[in-house]
C-alpha positions in Angstrom: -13.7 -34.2 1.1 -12.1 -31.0 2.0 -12.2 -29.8 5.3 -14.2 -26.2 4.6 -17.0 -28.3 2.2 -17.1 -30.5 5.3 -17.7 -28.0 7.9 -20.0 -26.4 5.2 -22.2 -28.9 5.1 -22.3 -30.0 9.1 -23.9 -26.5 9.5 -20.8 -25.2 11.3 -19.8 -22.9 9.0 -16.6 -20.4 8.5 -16.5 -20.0 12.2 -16.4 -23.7 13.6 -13.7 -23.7 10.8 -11.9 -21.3 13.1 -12.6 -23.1 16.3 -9.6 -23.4 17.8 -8.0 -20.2 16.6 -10.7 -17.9 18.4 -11.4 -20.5 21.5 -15.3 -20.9 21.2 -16.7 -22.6 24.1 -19.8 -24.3 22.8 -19.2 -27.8 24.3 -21.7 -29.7 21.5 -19.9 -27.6 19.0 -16.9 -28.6 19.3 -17.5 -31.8 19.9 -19.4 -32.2 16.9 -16.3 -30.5 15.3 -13.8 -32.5 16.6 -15.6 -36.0 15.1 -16.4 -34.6 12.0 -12.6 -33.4 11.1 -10.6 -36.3 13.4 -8.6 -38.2 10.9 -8.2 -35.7 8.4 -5.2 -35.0 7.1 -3.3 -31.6 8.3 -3.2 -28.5 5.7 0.6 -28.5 4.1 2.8 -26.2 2.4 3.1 -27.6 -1.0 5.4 -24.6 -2.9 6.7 -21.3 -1.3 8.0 -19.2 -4.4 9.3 -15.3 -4.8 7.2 -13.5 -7.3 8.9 -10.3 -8.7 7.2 -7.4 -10.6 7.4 -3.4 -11.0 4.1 -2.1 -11.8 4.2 1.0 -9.5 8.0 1.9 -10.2 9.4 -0.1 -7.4 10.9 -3.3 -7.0 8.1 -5.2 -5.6 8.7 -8.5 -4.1 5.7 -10.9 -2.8 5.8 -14.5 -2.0 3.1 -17.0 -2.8 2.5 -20.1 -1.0 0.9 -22.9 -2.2 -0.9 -25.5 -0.3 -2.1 -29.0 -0.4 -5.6 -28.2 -0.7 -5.9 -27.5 -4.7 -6.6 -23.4 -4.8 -6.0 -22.3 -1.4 -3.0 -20.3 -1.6 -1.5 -17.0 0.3 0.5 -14.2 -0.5 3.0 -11.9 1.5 4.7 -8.7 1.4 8.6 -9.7 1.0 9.4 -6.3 -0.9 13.3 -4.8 -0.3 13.9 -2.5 -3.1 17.3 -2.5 -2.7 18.2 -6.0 -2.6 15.2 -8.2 -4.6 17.1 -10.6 -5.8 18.9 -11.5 -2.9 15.4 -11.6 -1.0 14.1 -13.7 -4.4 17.2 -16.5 -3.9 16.4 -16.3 0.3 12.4 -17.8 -0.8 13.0 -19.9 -4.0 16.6 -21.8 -2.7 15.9 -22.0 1.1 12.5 -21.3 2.4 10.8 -23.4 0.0 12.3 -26.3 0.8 12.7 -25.6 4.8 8.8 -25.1 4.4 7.8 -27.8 2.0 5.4 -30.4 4.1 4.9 -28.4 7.1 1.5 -27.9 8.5 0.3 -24.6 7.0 -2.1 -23.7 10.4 1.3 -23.9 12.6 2.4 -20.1 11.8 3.8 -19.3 14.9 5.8 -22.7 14.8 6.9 -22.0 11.5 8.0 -18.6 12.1 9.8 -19.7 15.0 11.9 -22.4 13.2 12.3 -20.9 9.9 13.6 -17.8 11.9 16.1 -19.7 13.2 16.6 -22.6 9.9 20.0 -19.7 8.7 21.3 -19.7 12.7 22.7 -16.3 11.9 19.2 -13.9 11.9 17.7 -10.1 11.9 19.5 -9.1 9.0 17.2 -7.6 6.5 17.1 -10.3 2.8 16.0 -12.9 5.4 13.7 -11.0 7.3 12.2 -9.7 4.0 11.8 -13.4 2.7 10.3 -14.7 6.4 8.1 -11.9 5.7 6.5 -13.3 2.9 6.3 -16.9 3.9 4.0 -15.5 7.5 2.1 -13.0 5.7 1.3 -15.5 3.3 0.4 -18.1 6.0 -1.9 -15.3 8.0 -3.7 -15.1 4.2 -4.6 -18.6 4.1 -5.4 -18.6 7.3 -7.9 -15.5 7.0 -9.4 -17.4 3.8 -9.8 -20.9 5.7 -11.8 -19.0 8.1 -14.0 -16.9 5.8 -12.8 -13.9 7.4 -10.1 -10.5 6.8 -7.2 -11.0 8.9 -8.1 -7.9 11.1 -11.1 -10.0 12.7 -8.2 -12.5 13.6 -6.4 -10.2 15.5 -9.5 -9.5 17.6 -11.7 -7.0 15.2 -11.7 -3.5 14.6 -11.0 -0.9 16.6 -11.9 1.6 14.1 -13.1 2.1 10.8 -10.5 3.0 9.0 -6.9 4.1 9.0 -5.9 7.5 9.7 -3.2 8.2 6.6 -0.5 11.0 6.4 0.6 12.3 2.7 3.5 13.3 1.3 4.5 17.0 -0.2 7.2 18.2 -0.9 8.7 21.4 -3.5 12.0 23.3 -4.5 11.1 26.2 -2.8 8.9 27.1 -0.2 5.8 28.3 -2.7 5.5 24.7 -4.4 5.7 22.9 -0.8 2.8 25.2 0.0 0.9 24.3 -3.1 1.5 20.9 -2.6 -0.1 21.1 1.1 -2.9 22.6 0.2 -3.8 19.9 -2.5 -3.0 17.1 -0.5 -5.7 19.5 2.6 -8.3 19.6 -0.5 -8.4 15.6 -0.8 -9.5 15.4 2.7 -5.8 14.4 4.0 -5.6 16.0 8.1 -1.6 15.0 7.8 0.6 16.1 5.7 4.6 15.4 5.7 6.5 18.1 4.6 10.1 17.8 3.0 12.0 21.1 1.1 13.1 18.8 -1.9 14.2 15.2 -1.5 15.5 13.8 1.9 17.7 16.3 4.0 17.3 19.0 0.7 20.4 18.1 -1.3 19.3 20.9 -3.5 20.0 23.5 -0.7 23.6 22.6 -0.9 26.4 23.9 -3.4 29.8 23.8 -4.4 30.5 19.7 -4.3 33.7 20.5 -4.0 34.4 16.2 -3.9 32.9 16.1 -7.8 35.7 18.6 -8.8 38.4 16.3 -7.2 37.4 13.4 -9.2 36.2 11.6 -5.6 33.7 9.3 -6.0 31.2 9.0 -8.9 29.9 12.1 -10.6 26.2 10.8 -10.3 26.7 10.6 -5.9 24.6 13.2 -4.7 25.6 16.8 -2.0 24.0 17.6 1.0 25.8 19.7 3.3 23.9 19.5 6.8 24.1 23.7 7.7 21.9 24.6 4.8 19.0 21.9 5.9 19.2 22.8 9.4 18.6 26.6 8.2 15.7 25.7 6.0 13.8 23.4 7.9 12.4 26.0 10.6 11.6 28.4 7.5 9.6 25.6 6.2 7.8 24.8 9.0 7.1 28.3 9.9 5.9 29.2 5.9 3.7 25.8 6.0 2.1 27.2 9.7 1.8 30.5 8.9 0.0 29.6 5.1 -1.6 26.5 5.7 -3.0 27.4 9.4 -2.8 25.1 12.5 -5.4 22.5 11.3 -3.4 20.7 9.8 -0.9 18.4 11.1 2.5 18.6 10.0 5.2 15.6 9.9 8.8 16.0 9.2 11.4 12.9 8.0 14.9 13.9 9.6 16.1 10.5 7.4 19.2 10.8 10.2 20.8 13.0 7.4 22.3 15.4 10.0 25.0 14.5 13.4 23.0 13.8 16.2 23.7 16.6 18.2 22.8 18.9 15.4 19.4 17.0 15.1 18.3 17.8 19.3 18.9 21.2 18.8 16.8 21.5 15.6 14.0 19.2 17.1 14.4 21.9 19.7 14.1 24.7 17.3 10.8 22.9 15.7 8.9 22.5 19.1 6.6 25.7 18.8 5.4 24.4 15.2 3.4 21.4 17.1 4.7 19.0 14.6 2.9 15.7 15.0 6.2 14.1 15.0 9.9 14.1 13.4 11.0 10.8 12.2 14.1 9.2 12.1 16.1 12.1 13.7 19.1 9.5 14.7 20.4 6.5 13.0 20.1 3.1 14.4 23.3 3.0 15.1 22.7 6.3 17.3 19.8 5.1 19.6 21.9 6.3 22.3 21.0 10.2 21.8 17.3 9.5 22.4 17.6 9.9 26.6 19.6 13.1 25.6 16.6 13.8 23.0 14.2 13.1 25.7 15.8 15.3 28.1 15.7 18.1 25.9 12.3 18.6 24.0 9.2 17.2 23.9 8.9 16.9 20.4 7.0 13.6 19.2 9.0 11.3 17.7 8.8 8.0 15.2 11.6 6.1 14.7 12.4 2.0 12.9 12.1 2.4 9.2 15.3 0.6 9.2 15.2 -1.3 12.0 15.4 -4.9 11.7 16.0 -6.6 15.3 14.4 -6.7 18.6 17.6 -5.2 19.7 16.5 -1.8 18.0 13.4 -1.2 19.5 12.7 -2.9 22.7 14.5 -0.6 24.3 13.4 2.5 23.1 9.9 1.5 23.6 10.3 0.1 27.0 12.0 3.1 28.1 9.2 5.6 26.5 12.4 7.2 24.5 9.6 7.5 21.1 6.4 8.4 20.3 5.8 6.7 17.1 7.2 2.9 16.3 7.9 3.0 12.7 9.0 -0.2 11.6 8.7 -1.9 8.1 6.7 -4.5 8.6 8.6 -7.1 6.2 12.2 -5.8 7.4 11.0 -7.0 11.0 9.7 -10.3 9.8 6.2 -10.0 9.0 2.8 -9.7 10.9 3.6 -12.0 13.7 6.6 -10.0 14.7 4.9 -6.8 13.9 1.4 -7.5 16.2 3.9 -8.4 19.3 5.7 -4.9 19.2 1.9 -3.3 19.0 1.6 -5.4 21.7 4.6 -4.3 23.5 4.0 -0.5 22.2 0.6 -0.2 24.1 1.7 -0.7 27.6 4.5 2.4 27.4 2.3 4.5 25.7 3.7 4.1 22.1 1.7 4.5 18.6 2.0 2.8 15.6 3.3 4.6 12.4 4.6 1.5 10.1 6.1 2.3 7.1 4.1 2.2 4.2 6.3 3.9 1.4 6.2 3.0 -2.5 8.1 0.4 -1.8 5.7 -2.0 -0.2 3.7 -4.1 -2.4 0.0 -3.6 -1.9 0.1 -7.1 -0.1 2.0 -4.7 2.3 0.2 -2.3 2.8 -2.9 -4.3 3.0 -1.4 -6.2 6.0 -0.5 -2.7 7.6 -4.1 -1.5 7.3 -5.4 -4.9 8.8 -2.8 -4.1 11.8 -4.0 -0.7 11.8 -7.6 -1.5 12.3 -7.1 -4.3 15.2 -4.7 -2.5 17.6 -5.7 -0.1 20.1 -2.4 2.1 20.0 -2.5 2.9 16.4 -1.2 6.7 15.6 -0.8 7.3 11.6 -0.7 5.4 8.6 1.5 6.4 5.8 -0.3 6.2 2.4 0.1 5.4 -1.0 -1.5 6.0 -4.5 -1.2 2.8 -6.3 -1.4 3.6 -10.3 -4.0 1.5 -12.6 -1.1 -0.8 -13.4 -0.4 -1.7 -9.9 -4.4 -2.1 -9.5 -4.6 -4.2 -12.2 -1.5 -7.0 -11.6 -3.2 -6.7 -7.7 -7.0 -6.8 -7.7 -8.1 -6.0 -4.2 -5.6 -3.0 -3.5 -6.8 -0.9 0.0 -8.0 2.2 -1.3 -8.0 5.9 0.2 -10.8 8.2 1.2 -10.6 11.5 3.0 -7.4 10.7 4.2 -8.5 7.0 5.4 -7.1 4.0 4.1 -9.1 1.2 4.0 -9.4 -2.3 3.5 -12.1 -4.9 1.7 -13.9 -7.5 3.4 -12.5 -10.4 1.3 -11.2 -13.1 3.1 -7.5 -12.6 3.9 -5.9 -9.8 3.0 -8.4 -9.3 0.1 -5.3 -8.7 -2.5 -4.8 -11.8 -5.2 -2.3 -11.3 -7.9 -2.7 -11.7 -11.6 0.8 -13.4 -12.3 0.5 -13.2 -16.0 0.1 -9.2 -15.9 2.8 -9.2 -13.2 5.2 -10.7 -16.0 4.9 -8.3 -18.2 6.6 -5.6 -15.1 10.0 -7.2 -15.0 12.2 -5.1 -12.7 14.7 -2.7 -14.1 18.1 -2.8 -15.3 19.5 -0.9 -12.6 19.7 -2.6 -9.4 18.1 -0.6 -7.0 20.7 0.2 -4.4 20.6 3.3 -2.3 23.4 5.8 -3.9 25.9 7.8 -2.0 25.2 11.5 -0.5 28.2 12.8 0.0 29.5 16.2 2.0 31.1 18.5 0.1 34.3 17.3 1.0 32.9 13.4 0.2 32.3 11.6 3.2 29.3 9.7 3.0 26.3 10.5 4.8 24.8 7.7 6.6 20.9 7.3 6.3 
């Protein structure tokens, strides 16, 4: 007999079937528990396998685990755009068999061990794939109890997740249009970028292309021209659009560091609600200067991918906003500890929820979202019809709230036969150059 259809018909129910996770202390309970399920035989990974489809234009990668209970199965968010194959080989050739036989209720454990199964960790294909394997674990263990994975993590907070959305134009009239659309579909937030990151098309004269330097398809951005614009667009968008609406502003650590204080500096009487990514990782250093010098809120980790990165910073109240991806970090057992961490200094939650998360994802995000006090801004996502259809369950947005269903879980399953027919593309998805006009590359 399996072990729910036993604790069905005892009269215990979903939630005796979650005893021990939530602590109940009804003594007869759990005695009556504890006979009825003594000698049964633990829950076990049977089949950990990397699923790969494109649907929404992006390389999505999710992992599905399968367990020895026929039907019970997970899935998790293992989705690196620019390296899916190499997160693909991490699950099928080495997580699979690592996980193979091991108790599927043991998360924790099996984060802990698998996390350490390649000796050498925190680098971002292996994090991705570790991802996939914990989500997937917190899915099964959300559907063994009957419940959404949020009430695991304590319940909600609130009813929904606050989302930001994106607009962006070529000039400062089609940024402006796009504000006010994304204002008219209830959205409070709105990030605002001239262009595509750091506004390559402000920049001319790639001076590298006419030397034969690099490839003619790397793309210019001189840092002077976007350090120019951005206080025009932010004074435009406050001046148009009015001080309702909050305003958010991705840096994408195009520009040096110094160069990016004194423009935070510049941007501090538009009230943004923050700046992201004004340094790059390998520049945490600047952020006591930073500090020092504005009080400008600020999100940082969208590529962070060990404790190293962000302890600190948080710790040391040096950001606003923690920003991670929640599958570069390691999934949601990683990602619930630094909420943890965040809410005694004072930090909010802003995890990274681009395109490039599978709705798997951004279905664990929300679920984080709704269970942790210190959550600040969610970033959102249309999925198109295709992506609906391959993932039935997808969170869904409302004025400006994403929200989750009420399916045990996550609440997203995945038609694997439609996925099929989304094979990625040709082109391998890595991040191309930006170049200065003289062709060094620009770090982002």
């Amino acid at each position: 007999m399996k072990r729910r259809d036993l604790m069905k018909g005892l009269g215990l129910g979903a939630a005796a079937g979650a005893l021990g996770f939530f602590g109940r202390t009804d003594e007869a309970t759990a005695q009556t528990y504890s006979k009825a399920t003594k000698g049964l035989a633990p829950l076990k990974i049977t089949k950990v396998k990397a699923i790969l489809t494109n649907p929404q234009g992006q390389r999505l990668v999710v992992v599905k685990v399968e367990t020895s209970e026929p039907g019970l199965y997970g899935l998790g968010c293992a989705t690196f755009n620019q390296r899916p194959l190499a997160v693909a080989t991490a699950v099928d050739e080495y997580l699979h068999p690592f996980a193979q036989g091991r108790d599927a209720d043991n998360i924790e454990d099996v984060w802990q061990t698998a996390y350490t199964s390649s000796y050498w960790r925190n680098g971002p294909v292996l994090n991705n794939a570790l991802s996939g394997l914990d989500q997937a674990l917190w899915d099964i263990k959300g559907k063994r109890a009957n419940m959404p994975v949020y009430q695991l993590l304590g319940g909600k907070c609130r009813f929904a997740a606050d989302c930001y959305a994106h607009s962006s134009g070529r000039d400062l009239a089609e940024l402006e249009d796009s504000v006010r659309k994304n204002m008219e579909r209830g959205f409070r937030h709105v990030r605002i970028q001239l262009g595509g990151y750091g506004s390559p098309h402000l920049s001319s004269q790639a001076h590298f292309k006419e030397e034969g330097f690099g490839l003619s398809s790397d793309s210019h951005m001189d840092a002077r021209p976007y350090l120019k614009a951005t206080p025009k667009m932010f004074e435009h968008i406050r001046s148009k659009c009015g001080d309702d609406v909050e305003l958010l502003h991705d840096v994408h650590e195009r520009v040096e560091p110094i160069d990016a204080i004194n423009l935070l500096k510049e941007l501090e009487k538009y009230k943004p609600f923050f700046i992201e990514d004004p340094f790059a990782p390998e520049q945490n250093g600047y952020f006591r200067m930073l500090r020092q010098q504005t009080s400008v809120p600020v999100a940082m980790g969208e590529l962070f991918n060990s404790p190293h990165e962000w302890v600190g910073l948080i710790s040391e109240r040096l950001i606003d906003f923690i920003r991670v991806h929640i599958s570069q970090v390691g999934g949601l057992s990683v990602a619930r500890k630094i909420a943890a961490l965040a809410e005694w200094f004072g930090v909010r939650s802003a995890w990274h929820g681009p395109g490039d998360v599978s709705p798997v994802g951004h279905a664990a995000n929300v679920h984080l979202d709704l269970a942790i006090p210190n959550f600040g801004i969610q970033e959102s996502v249309i999925f198109r019809q295709s992506t609906q259809d391959v993932f039935p369950g997808c969170p869904t947005i409302k004025n400006g709230y994403m929200s989750v269903n009420e399916a045990p879980g996550w609440g997203v399953e995945i038609n694997e036969e439609l996925a099929k027919k989304f094979p990625l593309p040709q082109d391998p998805g890595y991040w191309k150059p930006v170049r200065r006009r003289d062709g060094t590359s620009v770090r982002p």
